[in-house]
C-alpha positions in Angstrom: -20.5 171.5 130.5 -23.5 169.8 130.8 -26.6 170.6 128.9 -29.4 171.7 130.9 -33.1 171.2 131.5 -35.6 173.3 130.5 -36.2 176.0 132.8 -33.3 175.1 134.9 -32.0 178.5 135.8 -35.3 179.1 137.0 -35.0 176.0 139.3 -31.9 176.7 140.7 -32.7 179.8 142.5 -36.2 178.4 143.4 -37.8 178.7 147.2 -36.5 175.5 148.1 -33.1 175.9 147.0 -33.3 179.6 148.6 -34.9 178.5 152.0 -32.4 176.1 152.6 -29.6 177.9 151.7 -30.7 180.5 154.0 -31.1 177.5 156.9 -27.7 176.1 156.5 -26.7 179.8 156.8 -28.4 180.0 160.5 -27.1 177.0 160.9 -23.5 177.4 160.7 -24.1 180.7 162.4 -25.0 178.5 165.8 -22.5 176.1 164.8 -19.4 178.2 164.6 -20.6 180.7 167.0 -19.2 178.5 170.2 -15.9 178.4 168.8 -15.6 182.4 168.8 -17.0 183.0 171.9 -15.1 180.2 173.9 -13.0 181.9 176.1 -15.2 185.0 176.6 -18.2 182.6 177.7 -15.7 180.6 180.2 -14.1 183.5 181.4 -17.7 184.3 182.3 -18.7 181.1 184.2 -15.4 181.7 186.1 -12.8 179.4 184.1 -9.1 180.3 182.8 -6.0 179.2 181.7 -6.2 175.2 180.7 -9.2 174.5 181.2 -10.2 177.1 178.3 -9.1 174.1 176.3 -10.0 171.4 178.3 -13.5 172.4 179.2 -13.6 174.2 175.6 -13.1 170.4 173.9 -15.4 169.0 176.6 -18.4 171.7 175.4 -17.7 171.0 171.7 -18.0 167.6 171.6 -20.8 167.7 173.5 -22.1 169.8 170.6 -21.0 167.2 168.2 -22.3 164.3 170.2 -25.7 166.2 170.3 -25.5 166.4 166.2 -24.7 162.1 166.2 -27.7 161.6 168.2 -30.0 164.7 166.1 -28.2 163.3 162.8 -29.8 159.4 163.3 -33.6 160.7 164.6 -33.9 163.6 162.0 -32.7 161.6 158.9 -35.0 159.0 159.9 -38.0 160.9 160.0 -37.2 163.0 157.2 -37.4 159.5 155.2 -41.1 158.8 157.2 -42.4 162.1 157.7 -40.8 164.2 154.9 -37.9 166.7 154.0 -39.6 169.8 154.8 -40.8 169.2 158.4 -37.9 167.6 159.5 -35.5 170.6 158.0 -38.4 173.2 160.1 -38.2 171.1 163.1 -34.6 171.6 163.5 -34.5 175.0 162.8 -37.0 175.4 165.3 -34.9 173.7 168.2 -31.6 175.0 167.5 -33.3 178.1 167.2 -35.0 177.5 170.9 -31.6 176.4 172.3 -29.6 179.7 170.7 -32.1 181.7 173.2 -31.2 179.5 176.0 -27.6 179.5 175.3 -27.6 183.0 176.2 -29.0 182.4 179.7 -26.4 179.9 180.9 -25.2 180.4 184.3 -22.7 177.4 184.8 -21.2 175.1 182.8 -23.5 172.2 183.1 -26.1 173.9 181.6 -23.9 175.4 179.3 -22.9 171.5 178.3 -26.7 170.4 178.0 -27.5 173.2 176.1 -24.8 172.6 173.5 -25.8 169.5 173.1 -29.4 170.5 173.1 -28.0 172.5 169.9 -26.3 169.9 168.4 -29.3 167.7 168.4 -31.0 170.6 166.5 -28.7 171.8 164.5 -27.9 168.1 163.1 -31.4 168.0 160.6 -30.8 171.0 158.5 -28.6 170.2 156.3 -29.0 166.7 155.1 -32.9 167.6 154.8 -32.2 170.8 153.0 -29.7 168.9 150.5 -32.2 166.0 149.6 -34.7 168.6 149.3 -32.9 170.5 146.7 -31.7 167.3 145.2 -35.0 165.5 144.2 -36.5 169.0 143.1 -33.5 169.9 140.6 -32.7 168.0 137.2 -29.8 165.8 137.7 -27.9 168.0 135.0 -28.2 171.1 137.5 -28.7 169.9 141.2 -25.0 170.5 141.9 -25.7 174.1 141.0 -28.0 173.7 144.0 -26.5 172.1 146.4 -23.4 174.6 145.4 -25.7 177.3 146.5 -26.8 175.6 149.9 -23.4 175.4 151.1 -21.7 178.9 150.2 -24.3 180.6 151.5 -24.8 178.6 154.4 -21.3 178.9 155.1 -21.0 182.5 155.1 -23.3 182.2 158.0 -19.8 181.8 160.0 -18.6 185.6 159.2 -21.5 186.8 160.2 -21.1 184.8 163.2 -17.9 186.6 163.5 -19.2 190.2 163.0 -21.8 189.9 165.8 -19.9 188.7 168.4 -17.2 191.1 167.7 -20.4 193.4 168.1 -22.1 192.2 170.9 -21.0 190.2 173.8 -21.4 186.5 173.8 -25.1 186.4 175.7 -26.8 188.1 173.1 -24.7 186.9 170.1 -26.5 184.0 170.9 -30.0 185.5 171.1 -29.6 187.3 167.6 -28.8 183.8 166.3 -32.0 182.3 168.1 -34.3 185.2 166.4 -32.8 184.5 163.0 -33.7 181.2 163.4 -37.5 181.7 164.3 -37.4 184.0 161.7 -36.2 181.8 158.7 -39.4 179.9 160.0 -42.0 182.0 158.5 -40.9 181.2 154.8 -42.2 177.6 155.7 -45.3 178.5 154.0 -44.5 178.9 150.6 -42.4 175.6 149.9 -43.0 172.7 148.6 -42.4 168.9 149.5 -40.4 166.8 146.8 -42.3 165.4 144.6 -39.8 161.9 144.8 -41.2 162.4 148.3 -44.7 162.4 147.5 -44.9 160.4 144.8 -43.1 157.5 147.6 -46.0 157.7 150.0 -47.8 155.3 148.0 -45.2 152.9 147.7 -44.6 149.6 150.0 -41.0 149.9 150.6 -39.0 150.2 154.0 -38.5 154.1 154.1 -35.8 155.4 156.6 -34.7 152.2 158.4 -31.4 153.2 159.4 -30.5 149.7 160.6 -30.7 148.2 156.8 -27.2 150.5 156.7 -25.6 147.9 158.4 -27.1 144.5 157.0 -25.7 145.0 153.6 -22.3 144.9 152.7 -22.4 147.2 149.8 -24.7 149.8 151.8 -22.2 149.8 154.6 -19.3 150.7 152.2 -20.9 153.1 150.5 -22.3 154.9 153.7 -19.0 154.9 155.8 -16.9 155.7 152.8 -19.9 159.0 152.2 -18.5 160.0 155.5 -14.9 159.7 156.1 -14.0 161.3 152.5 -15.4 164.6 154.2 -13.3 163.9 157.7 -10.5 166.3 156.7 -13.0 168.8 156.7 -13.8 169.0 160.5 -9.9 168.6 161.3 -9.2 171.7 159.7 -12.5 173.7 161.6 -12.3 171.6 164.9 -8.5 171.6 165.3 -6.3 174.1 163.4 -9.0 176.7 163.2 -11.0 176.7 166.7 -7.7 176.3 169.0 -5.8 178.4 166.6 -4.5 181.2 169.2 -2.7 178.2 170.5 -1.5 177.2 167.3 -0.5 180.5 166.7 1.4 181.0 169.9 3.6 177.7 169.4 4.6 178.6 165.7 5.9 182.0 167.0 3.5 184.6 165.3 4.0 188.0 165.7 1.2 189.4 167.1 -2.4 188.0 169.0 -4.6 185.7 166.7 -8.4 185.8 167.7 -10.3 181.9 167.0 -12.9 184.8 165.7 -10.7 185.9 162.6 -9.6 182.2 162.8 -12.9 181.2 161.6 -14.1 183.8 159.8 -11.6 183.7 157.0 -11.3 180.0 157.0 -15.5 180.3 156.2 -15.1 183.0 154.0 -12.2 180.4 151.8 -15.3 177.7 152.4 -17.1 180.1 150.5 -15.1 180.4 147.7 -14.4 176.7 147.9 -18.0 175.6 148.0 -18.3 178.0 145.2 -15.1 176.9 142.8 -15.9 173.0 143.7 -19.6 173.2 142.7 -19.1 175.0 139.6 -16.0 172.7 138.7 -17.9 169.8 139.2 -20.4 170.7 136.7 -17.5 171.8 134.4 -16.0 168.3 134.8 -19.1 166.4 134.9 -17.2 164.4 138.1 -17.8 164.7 141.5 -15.0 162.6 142.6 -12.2 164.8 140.3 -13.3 167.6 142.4 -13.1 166.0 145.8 -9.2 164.7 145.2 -8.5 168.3 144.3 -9.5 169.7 147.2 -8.3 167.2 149.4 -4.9 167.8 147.9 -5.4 171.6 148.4 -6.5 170.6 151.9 -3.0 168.6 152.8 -1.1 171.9 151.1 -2.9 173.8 153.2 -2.0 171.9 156.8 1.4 171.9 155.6 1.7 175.8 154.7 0.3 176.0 158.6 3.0 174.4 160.1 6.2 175.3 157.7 5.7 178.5 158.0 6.9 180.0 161.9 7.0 183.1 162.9 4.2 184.9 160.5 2.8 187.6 161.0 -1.3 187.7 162.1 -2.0 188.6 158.6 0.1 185.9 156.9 -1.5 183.6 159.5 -5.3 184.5 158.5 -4.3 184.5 155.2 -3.2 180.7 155.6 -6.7 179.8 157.2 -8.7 181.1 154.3 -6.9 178.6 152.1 -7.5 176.0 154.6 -10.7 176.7 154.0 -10.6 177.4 150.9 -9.2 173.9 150.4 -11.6 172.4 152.8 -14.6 173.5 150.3 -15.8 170.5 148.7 -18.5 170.6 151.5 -21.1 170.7 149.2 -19.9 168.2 147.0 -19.6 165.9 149.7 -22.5 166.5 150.9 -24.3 166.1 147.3 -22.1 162.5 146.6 -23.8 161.2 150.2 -27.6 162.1 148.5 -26.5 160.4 145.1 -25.4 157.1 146.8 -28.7 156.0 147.8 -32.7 155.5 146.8 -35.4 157.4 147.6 -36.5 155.5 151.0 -33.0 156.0 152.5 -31.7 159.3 151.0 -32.9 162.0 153.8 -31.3 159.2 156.6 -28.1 159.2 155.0 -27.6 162.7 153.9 -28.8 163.8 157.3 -26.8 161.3 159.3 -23.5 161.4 157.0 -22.4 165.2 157.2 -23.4 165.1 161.0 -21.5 162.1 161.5 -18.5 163.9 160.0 -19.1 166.7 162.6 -19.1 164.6 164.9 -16.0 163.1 164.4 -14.7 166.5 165.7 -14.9 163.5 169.3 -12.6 161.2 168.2 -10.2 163.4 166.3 -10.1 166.2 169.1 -9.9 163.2 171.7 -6.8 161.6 169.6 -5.1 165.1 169.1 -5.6 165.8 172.9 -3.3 162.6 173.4 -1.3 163.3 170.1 -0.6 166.4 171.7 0.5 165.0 175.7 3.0 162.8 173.9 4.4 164.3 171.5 3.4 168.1 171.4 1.1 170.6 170.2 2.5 170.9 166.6 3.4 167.3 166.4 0.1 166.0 167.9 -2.0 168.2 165.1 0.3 166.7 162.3 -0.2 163.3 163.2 -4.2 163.5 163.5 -4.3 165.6 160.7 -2.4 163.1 158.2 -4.4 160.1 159.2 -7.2 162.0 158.5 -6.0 162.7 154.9 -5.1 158.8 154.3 -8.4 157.9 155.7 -10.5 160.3 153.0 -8.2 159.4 150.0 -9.1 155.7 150.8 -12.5 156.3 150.8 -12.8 158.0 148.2 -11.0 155.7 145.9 -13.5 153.4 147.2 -17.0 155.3 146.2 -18.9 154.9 142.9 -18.9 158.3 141.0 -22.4 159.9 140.9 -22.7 162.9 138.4 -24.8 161.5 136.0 -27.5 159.0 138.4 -30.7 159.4 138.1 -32.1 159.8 141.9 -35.8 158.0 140.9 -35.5 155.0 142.3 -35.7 153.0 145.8 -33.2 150.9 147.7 -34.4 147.0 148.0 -34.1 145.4 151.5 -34.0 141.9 151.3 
């Protein structure tokens, strides 16, 4: 293991690291919450049988699309303005549109709202992880970020818990509320001091075009997101329409997208937590991500070999997914080590929320998978493209463990 910087245990459970730990776990929360209360939210605004799926994928990716849009204007300004107000900012309107989630009365407002959300919910993370980044030595930050993302993901069994509590309206609000409340701890954090220290300097900061007029820059950025693509099959395939799943592969009993999600969180948690800590054993970030990709791929295959389960067997199977699909935080962390100061909140804002929101594409591709060839079938063929796609990339990415983050990108 790596040696570590004085005072370093301090630093990793400092405010900053805490507070946006604590806003990735509200996050997620929101984020996961629409998958569990789907079909009892459509049953409501008078839907049922297909177009519980049809109008379910419609809602989600316009969610997703809403986190594409948020991911591009909050990383932005989190370069400009700074990490802090940008991560409170988003907090603030997901928090609003949690509230008015619970007051929707048909589904277009339902489908403005999500997006609403998504927009929101897409600033978070990526500001939260640069935070933590520039404010912890190099030797520790993926302690950090490791903490970030297993509590923040935890915020999906919670999630769980409170709708099997409450009905759907007000397991909305209660997220809402814990989102204004997460506010109030605003007042005690600091900016980065990389931050500060580059509002004296002349360079471009957060010109998200300058992505795309650099060869190397573009490679690095798309290969940052499509390593973490397998991710968001699991969660936006296998796991959200998962009583499907489970009624084509013959399990024995009823499977609620609830339970679905709450184990596969609760084996994110584990996974964030076993990834991050083997990273810093390993001194590698990229080790770690071809592990759990390869955990991933034997954990879509144990989904489909194995018919006839029973619901037990079949949760048990979605906390390894997740389990496997737990290199979130690593992921997350390589997109904030690729790039300089004057670019890092844009791309580790934009990158994970671009992987969310290829939930569009892959859900669009599976719904035509599945028309032609079947629902099992369908899944296997998105899902294995998926796989190729991150192995690629990350064969193609620079490994990161040991950069120092002081320093800016050059525009020419």
């Amino acid at each position: 293991m790596q040696s570590r910087h004085p005072g370093a245990g301090r630093a990793i459970f400092s405010l900053p690291v805490i507070v946006a730990a604590l806003g990735y776990f509200v996050d997620i929360y929101d984020l996961v919450l629409f998958s569990i209360v789907r079909v009892p939210s459509l049953k409501a605004l008078g839907l049922s049988g297909q177009e519980l799926i049809d109008r379910g994928v419609f809602l989600l990716n316009m969610q997703m699309a809403g986190m594409l849009v948020g991911g591009v204007i909050w990383g932005v300004l989190g370069d400009r303005k700074g990490r802090l107000k940008i991560m409170f900012a988003s907090i603030f309107l997901y928090s609003v549109a949690n509230l008015l989630n619970g007051m929707v009365s048909s589904l277009p407002s339902y489908a403005a709202l999500r997006f609403l959300a998504g927009v929101g919910l897409a600033g978070e993370l990526g500001a939260g992880i640069t935070l933590v980044a520039e404010v912890l030595h190099k030797s520790v930050r993926g302690y950090g970020t490791m903490i970030v993302a297993s509590v923040g993901v935890s915020g999906a069994i919670l999630a769980n818990f409170v709708a099997k509590s409450f009905d759907w309206r007000n397991a909305f609000f209660i997220g809402g509320i814990l989102g204004l409340l997460l506010l109030v701890t605003r007042i005690s954090v600091a900016e980065s001091g990389m931050f500060r220290q580059m509002a004296d300097a002349t360079v471009p900061k957060g010109n998200f075009l300058s992505l795309f007029t650099d060869k190397g820059r573009l490679e690095r950025y798309f290969h940052s997101i499509l390593i973490g693509v397998p991710t968001w099959f699991v969660v936006g395939v296998l796991i959200t329409f998962s009583p499907e799943f489970a009624k084509s592969l013959g399990v024995t009993g009823p499977v609620a997208a609830g339970n679905s999600v709450m184990f596969c969180y609760l084996g994110l948690v584990f996974g964030d937590l076993a990834s991050g800590l083997l990273s810093q054993l390993l001194a590698s970030r990229r080790k770690v991500v071809l592990i759990f990709l390869v955990l991933t791929a034997l954990g879509i295959g144990w989904y489909f070999l194995v018919a006839g389960v029973s619901p037990a067997l079949f949760y048990a199977i979605c906390t390894f997914l997740g389990f496997g699909s737990g290199y979130w935080a690593i992921f997350v962390t390589i997109a904030a080590e690729q790039f300089g100061t004057n670019l890092r909140a844009t791309v580790a804002t934009t990158v994970p929320n671009f992987v969310r929101g290829m939930v569009v594409p892959i859900t669009i591709l599976f719904q035509l998978c599945r028309r032609e060839l079947g629902l099992e079938s369908g899944a296997l063929v998105v899902g294995s493209l998926c796989m190729i796609v991150a192995l690629f990339s990350l064969w193609r990415l620079e490994e990161t463990f040991h950069k120092d983050l002081d320093y800016y990108e050059e525009f020419l």
